[in-house]
C-alpha positions as CSV (number, residue, x, y, z in Angstrom):
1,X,-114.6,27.8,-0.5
2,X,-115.5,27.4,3.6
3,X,-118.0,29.6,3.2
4,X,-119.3,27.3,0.8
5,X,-118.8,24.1,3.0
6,X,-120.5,26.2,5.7
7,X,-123.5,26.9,3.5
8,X,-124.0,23.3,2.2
9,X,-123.2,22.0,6.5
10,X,-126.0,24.4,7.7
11,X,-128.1,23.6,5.3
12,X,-128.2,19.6,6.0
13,X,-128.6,20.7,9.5
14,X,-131.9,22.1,8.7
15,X,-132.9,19.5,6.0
16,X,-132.0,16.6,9.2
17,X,-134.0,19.3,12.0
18,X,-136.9,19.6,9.4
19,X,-137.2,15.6,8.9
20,X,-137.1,15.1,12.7
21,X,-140.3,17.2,13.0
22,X,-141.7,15.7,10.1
23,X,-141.8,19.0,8.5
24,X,-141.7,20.2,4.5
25,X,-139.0,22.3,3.5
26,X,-140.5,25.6,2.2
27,X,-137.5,25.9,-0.4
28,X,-138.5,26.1,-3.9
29,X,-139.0,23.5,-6.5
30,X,-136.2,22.5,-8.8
31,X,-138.1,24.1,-11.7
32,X,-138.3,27.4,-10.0
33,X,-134.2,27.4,-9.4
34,X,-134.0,26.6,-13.0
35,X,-136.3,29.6,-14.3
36,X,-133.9,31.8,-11.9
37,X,-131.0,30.5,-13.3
38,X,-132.3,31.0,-16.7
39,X,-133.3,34.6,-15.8
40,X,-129.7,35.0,-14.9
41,X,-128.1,34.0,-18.0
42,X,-130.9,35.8,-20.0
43,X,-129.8,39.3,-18.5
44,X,-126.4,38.6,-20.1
45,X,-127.2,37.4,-24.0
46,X,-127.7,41.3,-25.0
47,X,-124.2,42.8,-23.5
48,X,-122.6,39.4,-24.6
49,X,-124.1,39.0,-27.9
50,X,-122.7,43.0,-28.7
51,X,-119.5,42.0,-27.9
52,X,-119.7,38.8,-30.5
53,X,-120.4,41.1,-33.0
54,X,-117.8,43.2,-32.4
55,X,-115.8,40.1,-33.1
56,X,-114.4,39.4,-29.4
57,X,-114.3,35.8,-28.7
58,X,-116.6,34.4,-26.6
59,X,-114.5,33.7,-23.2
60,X,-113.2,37.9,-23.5
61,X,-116.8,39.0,-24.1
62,X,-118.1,37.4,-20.7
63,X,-115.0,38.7,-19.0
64,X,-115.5,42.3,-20.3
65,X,-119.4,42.1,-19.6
66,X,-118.5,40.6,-16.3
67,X,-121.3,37.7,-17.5
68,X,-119.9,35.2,-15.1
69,X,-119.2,37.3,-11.9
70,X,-122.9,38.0,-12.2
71,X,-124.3,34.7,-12.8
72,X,-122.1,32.7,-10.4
73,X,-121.3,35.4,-8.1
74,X,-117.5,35.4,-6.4
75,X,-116.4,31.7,-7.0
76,X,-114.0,30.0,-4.3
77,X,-111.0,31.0,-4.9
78,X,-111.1,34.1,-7.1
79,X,-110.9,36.2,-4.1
80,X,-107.5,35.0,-3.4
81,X,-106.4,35.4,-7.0
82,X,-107.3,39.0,-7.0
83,X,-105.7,39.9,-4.0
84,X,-102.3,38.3,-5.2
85,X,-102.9,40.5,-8.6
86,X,-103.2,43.9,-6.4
């Protein structure tokens, strides 16, 4: 989770720094963060859809496909919960 807080602290920084010099920010539109995320989810219908048909239920197929470890990437916290599992 800091490095989260750090992420989101740093970028304000830069957001304030690029209004003070009256400067656009050259990240990408909404839209285009949306067709990524999109293009994320869309790599996992096919090895998630299989697994529906095999008759797993939904939440076990995206944990055996590892759906949401690739769309989110390592959420806060999960790194702690697999180090008390080991």
């Amino acid at each position: 989770m800091k490095a989260y807080l750090i992420s989101l602290a740093v970028g304000l920084l830069v957001g304030v720094i690029y209004s003070l010099l009256d400067v656009r920010s050259p990240a990408p539109p909404v839209i285009a963060i949306l067709g990524l995320l999109g293009m994320l989810a869309g790599e996992q219908i096919i090895p998630v859809g299989k697994q529906l048909l095999r008759g797993t239920s939904f939440v076990t197929a995206c944990d055996k496909t590892h759906a949401t470890d690739h769309v989110f990437g390592q959420l806060p916290g999960r790194q702690a919960d697999q180090e008390k599992q080991t």
